[in-house]
N, C-alpha and C positions, 0 to 999 in steps of 0.2 A: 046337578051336573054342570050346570052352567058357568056359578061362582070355580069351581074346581077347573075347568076349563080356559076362564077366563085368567086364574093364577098358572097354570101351565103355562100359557101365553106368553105371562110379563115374564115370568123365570127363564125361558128361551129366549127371550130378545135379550134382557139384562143381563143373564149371566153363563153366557155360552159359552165361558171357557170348562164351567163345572158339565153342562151334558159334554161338551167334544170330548172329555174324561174318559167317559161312558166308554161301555162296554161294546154300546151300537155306534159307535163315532163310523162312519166310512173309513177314515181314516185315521192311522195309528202310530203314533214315534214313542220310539224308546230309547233313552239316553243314562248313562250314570246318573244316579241321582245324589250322588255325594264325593267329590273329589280335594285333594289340598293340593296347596301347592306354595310357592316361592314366588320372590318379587325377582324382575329379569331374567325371567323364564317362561319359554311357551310348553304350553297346557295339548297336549291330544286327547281328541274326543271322536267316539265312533257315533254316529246317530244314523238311527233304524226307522225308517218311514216305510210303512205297510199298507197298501191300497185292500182293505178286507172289504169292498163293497163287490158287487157283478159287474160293473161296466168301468170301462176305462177311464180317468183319471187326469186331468191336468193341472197340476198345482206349483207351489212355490213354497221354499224354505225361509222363514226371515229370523236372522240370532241375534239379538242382543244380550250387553250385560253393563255391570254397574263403572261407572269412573273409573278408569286405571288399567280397563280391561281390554285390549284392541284386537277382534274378532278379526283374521287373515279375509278370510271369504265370510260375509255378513248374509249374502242372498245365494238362494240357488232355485232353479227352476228346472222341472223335469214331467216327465208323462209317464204314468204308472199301469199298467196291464190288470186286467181284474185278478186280485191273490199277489200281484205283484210287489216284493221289498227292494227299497232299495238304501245301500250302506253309503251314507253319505261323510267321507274322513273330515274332522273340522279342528284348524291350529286358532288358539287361544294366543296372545302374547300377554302376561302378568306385567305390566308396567312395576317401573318402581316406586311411585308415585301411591300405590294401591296398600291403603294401611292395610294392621293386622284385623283378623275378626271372620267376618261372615260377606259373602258379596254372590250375587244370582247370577247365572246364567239360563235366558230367556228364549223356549224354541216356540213357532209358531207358526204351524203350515196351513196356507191358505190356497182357496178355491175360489179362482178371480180377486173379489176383495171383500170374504168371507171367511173366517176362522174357522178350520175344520177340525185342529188339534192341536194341544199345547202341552209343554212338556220345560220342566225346570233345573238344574243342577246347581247344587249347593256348592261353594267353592269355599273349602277353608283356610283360610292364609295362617301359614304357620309364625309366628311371631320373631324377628328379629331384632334386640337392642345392641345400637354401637353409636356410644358416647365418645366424643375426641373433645379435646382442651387444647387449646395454642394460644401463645403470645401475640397481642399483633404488634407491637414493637417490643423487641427483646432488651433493648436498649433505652435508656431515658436520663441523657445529664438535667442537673441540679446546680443553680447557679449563685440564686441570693435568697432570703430569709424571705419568705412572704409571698410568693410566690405557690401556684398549684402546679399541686405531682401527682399526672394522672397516670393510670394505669388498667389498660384495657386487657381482656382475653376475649376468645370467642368461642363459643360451645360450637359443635357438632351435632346434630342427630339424624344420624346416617341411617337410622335404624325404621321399624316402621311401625311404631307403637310410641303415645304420647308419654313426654317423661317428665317426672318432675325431679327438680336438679338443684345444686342448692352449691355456692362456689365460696370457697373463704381464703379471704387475702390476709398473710400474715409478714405484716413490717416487721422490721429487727427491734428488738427492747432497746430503748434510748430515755437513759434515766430515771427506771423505773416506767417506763411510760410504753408499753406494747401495744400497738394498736392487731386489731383484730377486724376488719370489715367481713360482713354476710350479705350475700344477693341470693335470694330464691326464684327460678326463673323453669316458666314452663316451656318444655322444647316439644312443638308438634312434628310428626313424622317428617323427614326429608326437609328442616331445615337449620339455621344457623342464626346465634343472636351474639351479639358485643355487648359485655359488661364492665361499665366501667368504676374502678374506686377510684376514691382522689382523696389525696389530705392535703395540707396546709406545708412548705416550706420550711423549717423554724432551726432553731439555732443548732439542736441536738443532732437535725438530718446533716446539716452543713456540716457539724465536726466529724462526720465518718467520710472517709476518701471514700470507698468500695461498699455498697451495700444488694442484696437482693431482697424483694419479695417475692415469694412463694405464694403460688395460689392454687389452692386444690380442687378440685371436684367432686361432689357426692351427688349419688344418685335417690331414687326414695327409699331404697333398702339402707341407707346410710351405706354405701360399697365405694369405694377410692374407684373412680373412672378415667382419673386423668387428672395431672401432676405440670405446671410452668413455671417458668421463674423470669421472673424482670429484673433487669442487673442496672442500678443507678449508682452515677458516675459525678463526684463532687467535679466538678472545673474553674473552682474558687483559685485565687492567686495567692493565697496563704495555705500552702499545704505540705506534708512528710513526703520523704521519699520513700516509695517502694521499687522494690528491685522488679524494673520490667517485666522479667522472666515468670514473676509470679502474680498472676490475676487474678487470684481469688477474692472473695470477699473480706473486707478488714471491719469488724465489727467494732466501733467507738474505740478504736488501736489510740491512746494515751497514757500520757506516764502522769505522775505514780499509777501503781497499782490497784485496783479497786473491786469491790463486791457491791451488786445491789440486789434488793431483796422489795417485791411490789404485789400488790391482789389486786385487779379490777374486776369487773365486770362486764363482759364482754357484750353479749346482747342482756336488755334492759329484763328481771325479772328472771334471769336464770343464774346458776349456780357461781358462784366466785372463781375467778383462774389466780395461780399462785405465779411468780416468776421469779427466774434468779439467772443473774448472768452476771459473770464475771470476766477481768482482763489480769494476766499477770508476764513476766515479761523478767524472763531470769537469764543471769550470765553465769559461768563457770570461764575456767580457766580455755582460753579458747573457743568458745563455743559461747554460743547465744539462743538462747529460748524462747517460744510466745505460747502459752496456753490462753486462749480464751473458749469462754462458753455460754448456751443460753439456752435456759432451760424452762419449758411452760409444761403448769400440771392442771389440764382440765378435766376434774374429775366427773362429766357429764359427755365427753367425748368418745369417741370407738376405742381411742387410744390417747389414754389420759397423759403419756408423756411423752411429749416432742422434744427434744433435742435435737439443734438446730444452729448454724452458723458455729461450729464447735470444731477447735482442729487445732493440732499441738503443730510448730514451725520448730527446726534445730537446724541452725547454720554455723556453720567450718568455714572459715574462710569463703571460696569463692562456690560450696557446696551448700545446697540446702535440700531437708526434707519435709514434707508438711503428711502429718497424717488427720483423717478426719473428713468433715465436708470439702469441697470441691467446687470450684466453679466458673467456668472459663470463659472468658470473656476475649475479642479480637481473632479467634479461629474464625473459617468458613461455616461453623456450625456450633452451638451453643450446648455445651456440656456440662453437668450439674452430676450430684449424689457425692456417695462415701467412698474412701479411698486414699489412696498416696501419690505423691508425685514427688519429680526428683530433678534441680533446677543445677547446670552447672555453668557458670560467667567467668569468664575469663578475660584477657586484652582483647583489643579489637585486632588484633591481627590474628586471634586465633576465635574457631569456633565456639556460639553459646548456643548452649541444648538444653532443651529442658524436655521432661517425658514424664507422662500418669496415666493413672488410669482409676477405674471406681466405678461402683455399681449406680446403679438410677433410683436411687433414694434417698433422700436428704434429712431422714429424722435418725440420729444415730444409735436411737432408743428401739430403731421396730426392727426386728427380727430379718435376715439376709432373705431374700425371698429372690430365685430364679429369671421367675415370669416378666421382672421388670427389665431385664436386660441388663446391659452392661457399657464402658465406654473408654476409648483411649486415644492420648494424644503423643505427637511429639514436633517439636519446631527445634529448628538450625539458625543460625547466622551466621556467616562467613562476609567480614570486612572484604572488598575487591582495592582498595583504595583510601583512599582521602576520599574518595565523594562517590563512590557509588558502593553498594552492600546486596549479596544477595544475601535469600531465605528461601528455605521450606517449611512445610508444614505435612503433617499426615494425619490424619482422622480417622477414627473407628469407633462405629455407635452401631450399638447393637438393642433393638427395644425388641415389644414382646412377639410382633410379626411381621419385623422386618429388619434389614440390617442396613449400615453404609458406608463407604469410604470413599474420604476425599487425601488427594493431593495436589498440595498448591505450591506454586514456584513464583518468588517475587522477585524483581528487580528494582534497587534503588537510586537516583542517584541526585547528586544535591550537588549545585558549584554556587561560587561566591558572587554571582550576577543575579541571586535571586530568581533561581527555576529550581523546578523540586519536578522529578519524574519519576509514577511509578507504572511497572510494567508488572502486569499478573496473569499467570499460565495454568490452567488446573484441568485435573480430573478426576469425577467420581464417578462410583458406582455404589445402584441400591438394587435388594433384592429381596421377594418377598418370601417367607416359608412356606412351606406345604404346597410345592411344585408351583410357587407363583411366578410372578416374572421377575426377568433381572435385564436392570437397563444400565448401561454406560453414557458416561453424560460428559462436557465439555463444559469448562469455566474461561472466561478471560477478562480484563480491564486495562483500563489507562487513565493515569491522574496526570495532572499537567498544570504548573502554574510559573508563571516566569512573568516577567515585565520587560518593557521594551521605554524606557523613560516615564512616562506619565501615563503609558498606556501599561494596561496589564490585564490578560488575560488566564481564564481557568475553563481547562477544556476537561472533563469525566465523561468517559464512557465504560460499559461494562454488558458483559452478554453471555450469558448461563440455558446452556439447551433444559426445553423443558422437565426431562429428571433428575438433573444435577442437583444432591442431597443437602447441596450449604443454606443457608440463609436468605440467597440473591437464585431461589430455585425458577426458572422457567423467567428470570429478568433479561431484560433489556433496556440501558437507558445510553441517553446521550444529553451533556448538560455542556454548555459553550456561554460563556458570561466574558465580556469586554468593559472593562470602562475606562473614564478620561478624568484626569485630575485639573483640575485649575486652581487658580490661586482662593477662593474663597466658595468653590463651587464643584462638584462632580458628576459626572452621566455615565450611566452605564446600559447595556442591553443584552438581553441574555435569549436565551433559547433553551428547552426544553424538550426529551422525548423519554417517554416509559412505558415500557411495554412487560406485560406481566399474563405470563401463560405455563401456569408449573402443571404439572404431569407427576404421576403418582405410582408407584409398582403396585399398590393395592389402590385401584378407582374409587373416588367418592360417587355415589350415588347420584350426587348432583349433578355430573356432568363436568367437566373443565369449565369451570369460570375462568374467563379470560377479561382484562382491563386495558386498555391504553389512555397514555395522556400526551398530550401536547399544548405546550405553551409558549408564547412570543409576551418577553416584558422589555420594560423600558424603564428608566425612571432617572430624577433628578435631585440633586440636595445641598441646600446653598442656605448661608445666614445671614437672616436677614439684620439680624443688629446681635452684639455682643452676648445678647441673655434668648435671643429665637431664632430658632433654625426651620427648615419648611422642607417637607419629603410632597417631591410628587412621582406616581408610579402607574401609567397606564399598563392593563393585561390582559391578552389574550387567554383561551383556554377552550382546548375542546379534551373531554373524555368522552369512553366511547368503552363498553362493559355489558358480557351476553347477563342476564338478568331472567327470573321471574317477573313476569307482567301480570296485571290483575286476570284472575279466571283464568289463568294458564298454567300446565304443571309442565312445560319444557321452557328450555332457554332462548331467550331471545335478544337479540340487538341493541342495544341502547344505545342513544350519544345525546351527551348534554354542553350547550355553548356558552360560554359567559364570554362578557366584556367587562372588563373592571376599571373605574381611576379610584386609583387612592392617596389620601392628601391626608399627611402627618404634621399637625404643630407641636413644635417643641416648645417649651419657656420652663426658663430656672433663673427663678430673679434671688436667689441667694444661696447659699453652700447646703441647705436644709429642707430647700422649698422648692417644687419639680413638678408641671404640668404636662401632661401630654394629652393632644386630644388627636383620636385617627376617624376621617370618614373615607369610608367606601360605598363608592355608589356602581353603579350598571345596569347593563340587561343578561336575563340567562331565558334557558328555553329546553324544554326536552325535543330535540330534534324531531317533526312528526308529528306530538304529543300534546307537548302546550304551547301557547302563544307566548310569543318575545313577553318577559315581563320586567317590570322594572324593580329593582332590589337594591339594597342598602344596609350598612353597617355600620354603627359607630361606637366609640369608644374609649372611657375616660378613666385616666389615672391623675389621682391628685397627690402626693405627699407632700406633709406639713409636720417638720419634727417630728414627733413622735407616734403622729396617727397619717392613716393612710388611707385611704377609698378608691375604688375602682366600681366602675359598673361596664356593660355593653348592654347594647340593643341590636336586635336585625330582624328584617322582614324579609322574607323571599331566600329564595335557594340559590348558593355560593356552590357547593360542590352537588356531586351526581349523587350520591349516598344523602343528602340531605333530601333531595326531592324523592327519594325510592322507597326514603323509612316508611311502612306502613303499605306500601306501594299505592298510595296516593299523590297521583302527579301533581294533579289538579291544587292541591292544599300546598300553601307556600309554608315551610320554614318560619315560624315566629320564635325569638327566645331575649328574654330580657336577664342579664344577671346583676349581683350588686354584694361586693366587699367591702366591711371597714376593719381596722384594725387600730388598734393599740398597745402600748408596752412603755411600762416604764419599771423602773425600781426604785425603791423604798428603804426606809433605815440605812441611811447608809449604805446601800447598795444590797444590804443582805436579802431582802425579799424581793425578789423581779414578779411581777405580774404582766399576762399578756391578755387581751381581751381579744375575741373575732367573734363576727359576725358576719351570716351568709344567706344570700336569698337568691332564687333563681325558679323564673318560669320558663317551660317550653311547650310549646304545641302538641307534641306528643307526649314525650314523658312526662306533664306535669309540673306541681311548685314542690320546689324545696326551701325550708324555711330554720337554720341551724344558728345555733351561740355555741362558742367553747371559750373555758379561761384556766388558763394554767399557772399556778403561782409553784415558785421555788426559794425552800428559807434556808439559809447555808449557817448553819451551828454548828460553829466552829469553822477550821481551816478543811477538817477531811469529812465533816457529814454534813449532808445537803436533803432537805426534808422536801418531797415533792406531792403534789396534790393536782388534778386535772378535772375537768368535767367537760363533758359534750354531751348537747340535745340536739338532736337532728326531726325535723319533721317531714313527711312528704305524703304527697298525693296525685296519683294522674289516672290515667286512661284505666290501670292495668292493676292498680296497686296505691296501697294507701297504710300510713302507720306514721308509729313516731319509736325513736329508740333514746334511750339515754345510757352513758355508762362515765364510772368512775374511774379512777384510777390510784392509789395514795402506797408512796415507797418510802422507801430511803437509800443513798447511796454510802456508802466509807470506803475512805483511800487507805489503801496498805502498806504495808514497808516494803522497799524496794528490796530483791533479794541479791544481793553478789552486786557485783561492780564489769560493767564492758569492758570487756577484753579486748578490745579494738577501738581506742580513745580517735582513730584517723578521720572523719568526720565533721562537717561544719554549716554552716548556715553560708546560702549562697543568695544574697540579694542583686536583682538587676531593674537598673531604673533605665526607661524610655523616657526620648523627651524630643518634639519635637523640634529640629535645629533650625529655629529660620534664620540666621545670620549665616547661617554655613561656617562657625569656625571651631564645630565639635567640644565648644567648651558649656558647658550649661551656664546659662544667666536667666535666672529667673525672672527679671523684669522683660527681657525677650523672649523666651523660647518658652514649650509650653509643654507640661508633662502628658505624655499620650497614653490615656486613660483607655481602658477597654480592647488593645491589641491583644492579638494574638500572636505567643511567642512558644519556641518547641525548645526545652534543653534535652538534647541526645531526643529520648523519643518519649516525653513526657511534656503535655500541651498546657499551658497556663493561660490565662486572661487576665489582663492588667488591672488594678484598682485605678481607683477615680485618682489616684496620685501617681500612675506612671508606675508602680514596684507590682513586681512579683516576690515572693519569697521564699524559698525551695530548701526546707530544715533537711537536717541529719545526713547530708548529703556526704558519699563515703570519698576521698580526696581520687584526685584525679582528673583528668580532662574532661570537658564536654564542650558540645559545638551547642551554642545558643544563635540561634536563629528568630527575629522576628520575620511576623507573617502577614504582616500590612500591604494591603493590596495599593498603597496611593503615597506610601515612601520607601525612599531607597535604605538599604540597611544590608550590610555587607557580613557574612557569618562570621562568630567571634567565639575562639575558641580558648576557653577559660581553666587554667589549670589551679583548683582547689588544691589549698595547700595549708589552708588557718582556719581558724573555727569559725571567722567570720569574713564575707568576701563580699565587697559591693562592685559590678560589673555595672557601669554607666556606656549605655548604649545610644548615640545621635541616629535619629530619622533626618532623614536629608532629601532637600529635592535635588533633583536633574535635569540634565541639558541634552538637548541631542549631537552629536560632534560629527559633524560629516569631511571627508574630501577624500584625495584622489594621489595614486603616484602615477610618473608619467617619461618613458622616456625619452631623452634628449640625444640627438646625432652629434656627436663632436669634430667627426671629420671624415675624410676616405681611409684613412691609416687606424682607423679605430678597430681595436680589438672585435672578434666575432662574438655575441653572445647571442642569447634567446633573450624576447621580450614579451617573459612571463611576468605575472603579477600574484600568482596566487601563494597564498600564507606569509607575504611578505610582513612582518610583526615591526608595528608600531608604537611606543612604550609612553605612556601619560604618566607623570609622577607629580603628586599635589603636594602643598608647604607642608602638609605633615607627611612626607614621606612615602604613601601609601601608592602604589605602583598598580597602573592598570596595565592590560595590553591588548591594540584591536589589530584584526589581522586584515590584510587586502583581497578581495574579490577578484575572478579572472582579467577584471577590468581594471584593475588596478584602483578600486575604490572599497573604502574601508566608511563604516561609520558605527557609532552604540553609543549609550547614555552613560555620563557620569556625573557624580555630585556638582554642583555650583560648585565654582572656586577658578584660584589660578593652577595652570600647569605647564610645565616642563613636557617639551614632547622631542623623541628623539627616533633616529630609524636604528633599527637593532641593526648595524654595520657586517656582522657577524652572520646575517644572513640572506645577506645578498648573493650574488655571483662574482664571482673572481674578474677581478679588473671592474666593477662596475661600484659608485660611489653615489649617495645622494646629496644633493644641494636644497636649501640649506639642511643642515647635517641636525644641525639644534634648534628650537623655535618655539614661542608660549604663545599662549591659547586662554583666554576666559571665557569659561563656562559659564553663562545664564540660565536662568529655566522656560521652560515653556516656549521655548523657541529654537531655531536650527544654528548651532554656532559654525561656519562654515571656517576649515584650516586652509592654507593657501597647498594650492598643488606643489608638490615635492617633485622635482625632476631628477630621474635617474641617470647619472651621465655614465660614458663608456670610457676608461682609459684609451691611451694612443697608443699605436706601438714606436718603437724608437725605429726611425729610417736614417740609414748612415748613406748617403747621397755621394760620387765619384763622378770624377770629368772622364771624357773617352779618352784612351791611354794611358790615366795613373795605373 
């Protein structure tokens, strides 16, 4: 009996939840013992506590449960009567935080601080997946060969079960040569990751004006979850013209005609992909045609044939239709799939419209399907002027649970003093289905750039409530940049504000994530000798963004500070040969979190004829998202990269060969360790034999492999079909140069071509070659205003009427002077005419030895002043718009402009006619 005794003993002390069980407990609760439920949602629960002992009773209630679960009332305390129950209501809140699965609810009523009874409810979360896909820049120009073009998305997993996801980026076929990138990527319950692809710059990308990639989403069912597109934009200064009105993509758009035909192998080790895309580009009498197409067969796919970037163009004169893919680009909101659209251009004195519309799927091969919605545009122009234009716009998108529409109203206006102003007015509204909500929203902006002599300023702002459906959802910024020209030197300082809090008719799970930035810079750039120039740039920065913190599943606060100087040297000691090295140094700090630390960046680019190198290095954390990856503060930012390259060709030019190579470690992610070489044999005039290889290696935290793939095509050119029915057309060349003599004639041995401006013809933006030209083919005859857009020379709009098949528009950069003074009137006598001695709008007219006619008007005070080019000028007072009887002295008078300094005019005096007095003796 004793051993027996002695284990009753230890089994009551140790494990008293199993006797309170019992039958003989004093005390009894009864609770559901299996309930489900949903994430943001409270849970009710009745719980039964019964005093079945003889004597009265004092105890305590105490509830717990697992993570995610927030008990309203967690304790209760009460006095029970012998036999006495009592019904205690208890609310659950199901956070959304709280995956799918199984989770306890924990009761345990105590006597003092002794367990008398326990009791458990099983909680079964019922499982929800909700996978989203988004761009995070929709947009991405493309400049020069060699160069990386990255391209990020960001998953979603709003839902509450872990997914595995799997995202494939598909570039347009460029000479046989498809690229196809694959990211496999785990997304844990309630959150969000960025993936980014990137390729190489190269010759093929540069000859399409207009391209998209497509980047899809698959879940582990292999299921389409979500569909983006990124639209890159050549901004080379040798480029076709296409007609404004129509944005869509222009896939390798070149004449002659051509078919290519290529297989790679997409990831290393699986099934071969076929490709074919062709361009063809037909006239009839009157009319004008473009079929292009391109078409991949991955027989290992859900959907082995994608048809993609594929759409027939027929233009009539000032009518065009495009049927096929779709894709728009410069609306309030970024439209894609299949469909028609219908563009009508006209003179500027009268309206151009253009209107479409198309379903949200972009493979012309998969079957019309509902559920992905639908979408439509239409935009206006109405010339008001010589220099100002408005526009509208209207938007309609309709996806699978929710809809939107924007309207936007813009104001344009351009004069010949170098200020461009826009003004934008909008509204939309979204709304969700199945009795969700529907919000009205407000858009507005202001662009501003003008120059005031050597000064010249750019003021942007812009401010969208946070459910306004466009692109700029839940924005607010404000951007103000000043600077100062000198003769061999410039300063500028800028200021900074964005604020970003978008709002949603269906809520993400997460919470509003909200961001702000603010920044104050500064900076200088002067040459130090003929072949080295030196950038310095101090800057402020604070961001400030609600976040997950470590062990936290709600949002919270952040702000991150940096101080930055960064110091750029240039050197090009010959036409071939171009250093650049940048350091960045500062302190940064998570507000609160970690200590000021010190941080640094640098970064070399070498080119040398025909090969090239680039690396960077940095240590420490530059922005807020650098220190949050991982949500380890503590751990600084390390990433070292490193590019070479080469290219040349061979035989005679017929074989080109390019070689790359790429290496990159990061703290987080890992090393990446890649070769690619691409060689192309051209046999004959019309086939071109292409062959590619890429090895990519990598390894980090998360993930590890290597992939390789091939690529091997051919391309042939086809016979042109029919003859343009519209020979009116021609090549429009404009060369900038900058005028230091001031006599608008170009001499090469003084003046100097300005390489790298930015100039707009009508409303197509170019970037100048390192020789000063732009060159704008196929251009249809007619007028356009050519505008450069140099913030630090004067350059007056010139408005160019094509009328040959070849047109050279030689454009002088000119400095300026400031021109101040004053009118002023003079008393002539008692007998002087009465007038008023106003001053304001009185026009004073500058006219320089070429002819070219300014005019500054006078202020209430009779003082007038603005900038105009270096030179001599003719000034004269517009006679015509004085008052009656009043005359100004001197009448005519010249003036030399200098720059960089106040050229002051001598005061102009206004005098007052007499009146005639006929004087009599007394008595005549």
């Amino acid at each position: 009996m004793k051993p027996l005794f002695s284990f009753l003993l230890f089994f009551s002390l140790f494990s008293p939840g199993l006797i309170l069980q019992g039958q003989e407990a004093p005390v009894q609760i009864s609770v559901d013992s299996t309930v489900s439920g949903r994430n943001n949602t409270m849970l009710d629960l009745m719980v039964t506590v019964h005093n079945t002992s003889a004597t009265e009773r004092d105890i305590s209630l105490l509830i717990n449960g697992d993570s995610g679960l927030r008990i309203i009332n967690d304790s209760r305390s009460l006095s029970l009567d012998a036999g006495e129950k009592a019904f205690l209501p208890v609310k659950i809140f199901i956070g959304k935080e709280l995956p799918a699965g199984k989770s306890l609810i924990r009761y345990t009523v105590l006597e003092g601080n002794t367990p008398v009874a326990r009791s458990e409810t099983l909680l079964t979360m019922d499982v929800r997946r909700e996978l989203r896909l988004g761009a995070v820049e929709p947009q991405v120009m493309i400049f020069r060969e060699g160069d990386s073009l990255k391209l990020s998305a960001q998953i979603f997993n709003n839902g509450n079960t872990t997914e595995e996801t799997q995202l494939i980026a598909q570039f347009p076929n460029i000479y046989g040569r498809a690229i196809t990138l694959n990211r496999k990527v785990t997304m844990e319950p309630f959150s969000s990751q960025t993936v980014t692809f990137s390729t190489v710059v190269d010759r093929e990308l540069l000859n399409i004006e207009v391209f998209t990639v497509n980047i899809a989403g698959l879940n582990r069912n292999r299921e389409f979850f979500g569909n983006t597109m990124v639209t890159v934009q050549n901004a080379s200064s040798n480029r076709k013209y296409i007609d404004p009105s129509q944005v869509s993509s222009l896939l390798n758009r070149i004449s002659p005609n051509r078919l290519r035909l290529s297989t790679r192998n997409t990831i290393e080790g699986s099934e071969a992909s076929y490709l074919a895309d062709g361009h063809t580009e037909f006239y009839l009498k009157n009319l004008e045609g473009t079929l292009s197409f391109n078409a991949v067969y991955r027989p290992e796919q859900f959907e082995p044939l994608y048809l993609s970037n594929t759409w027939l163009d027929l233009k009539k004169g000032n009518t065009a239709v495009r049927l096929g893919n779709l894709n728009t680009s410069g609306l309030e909101r970024n439209l894609y799939g299949r469909g028609i659209s219908f563009t009508e251009t006209n003179d500027e004195a009268k309206p151009r419209i253009s209107v479409g519309a198309m379903d949200k799927s972009y493979n012309l091969a998969e079957p019309l399907q509902n559920n992905r919605g639908y979408s439509a545009f239409g935009t206006t122009a109405f010339q008001m002027g010589e220099k100002s234009q408005a526009e509208q716009m209207v938007v309609f998108d309709r996806e699978s649970d929710q809809q939107h529409f924007i309207f936007m109203n813009t104001y344009r206006y351009r004069n010949e003093q170098k200020t461009s102003l826009d003004i934008k007015l909008g509204y939309g509204n979204s709304s969700a289905f199945n009795e969700g909500m529907q919000k009205s929203s407000l858009a507005g902006g202001l662009d501003l750039r003008t120059s005031l002599g050597n000064y010249h300023l750019n003021t942007s702002g812009f401010y969208s409530s946070g459910y306004y459906p466009g692109l700029r959802r839940g924005n607010t910024y404000f951007d103000q940049r000043i600077s100062r020209n000198f003769t061999k030197q410039n300063v500028w300082m800028a200021f900074s504000y964005n604020r970003y809090r978008p709002e949603y008719v269906i809520p993400s799970l997460f919470g509003s994530q909200h961001s702000e930035q603010i920044s104050i810079e500064g900076g200088t750039q002067f040459q130090l000798t003929k072949k080295l120039s030196l950038n310095m740039s101090p800057k402020w920065r604070k961001e400030m963004a609600n976040t997950f913190l470590p062990g936290s599943t709600a949002l919270h606060p952040l702000t991150f500070n940096s101080q930055l100087l960064n110091t750029t040297l240039n050197y090009s000691p010959q036409k071939n040969h171009f250093i650049q090295f940048s350091f960045q140094q500062g302190f940064s700090e998570f507000a609160g979190i970690t200590p000021l630390a010190y941080i640094h960046r640098s970064q070399l680019n070498w080119t040398i004829g025909k090969f090239s190198v680039n690396g960077t290095y940095q240590k420490g954390n530059f922005m807020l998202y650098e220190g949050q990856f991982g949500r380890e503060f503590f751990r600084n930012t390390e990433k070292l990269s490193a590019q070479g390259s080469y290219q040349s060709e061979f035989l005679n030019q017929r074989l080109s060969l390019q070689l790359n190579s790429t290496f990159s470690y990061d703290l987080y992610s890992g090393t990446n360790l890649g070769g690619m070489m691409n060689a192309e044999y051209k046999l004959g005039r019309k086939t071109l034999l292409q062959a590619s290889f890429n090895h990519m290696r990598y390894s980090g935290q998360y993930y590890k492999g290597a992939y390789s793939f091939y690529q091997l095509g051919v391309q042939q050119l086809l016979p042109e079909l029919g003859e343009k029915g519209s020979p009116d057309s021609g090549t429009l060349q404009v060369f900038l140069y900058r005028d230091l003599n001031n006599n608008r004639v170009y001499d090469p041995l003084i003046d100097e071509p300005a390489s790298g401006i930015r100039i707009s013809i009508n409303n197509a933006r170019f970037i100048t070659d390192e020789k000063g030209y732009i060159q704008y083919r196929k251009v249809p005859y007619g007028s356009y205003r050519i505008r450069p857009e140099d913030s630090q020379w004067f350059a007056a709009q010139t408005v160019a009427e094509i009328n040959q098949k070849n047109q050279l528009i030689t454009i002088p950069l000119e400095k300026a002077g400031l021109v101040r003074g004053k009118f002023q009137y003079e008393s002539t006598g008692i007998h002087q005419f009465d007038v008023f001695a106003y001053y304001s709008g009185i026009p004073l007219i500058f006219q320089d030895a070429f002819g070219t006619r300014y005019t500054f008007y006078a202020n209430e005070k009779g003082e007038f002043h603005g900038y105009l080019p270096v030179g001599r000028y003719d000034v004269e007072t517009n006679a015509a718009a004085l008052q009656k009887n009043v005359y100004a002295v001197p009448h005519r008078l010249t003036i030399d402009v200098k720059a960089d300094e106040t050229n002051l005019l001598g005061t102009i005096m206004l005098k007052v006619r007499e009146k005639k007095v006929e004087i009599r003796r007394f008595g005549e």
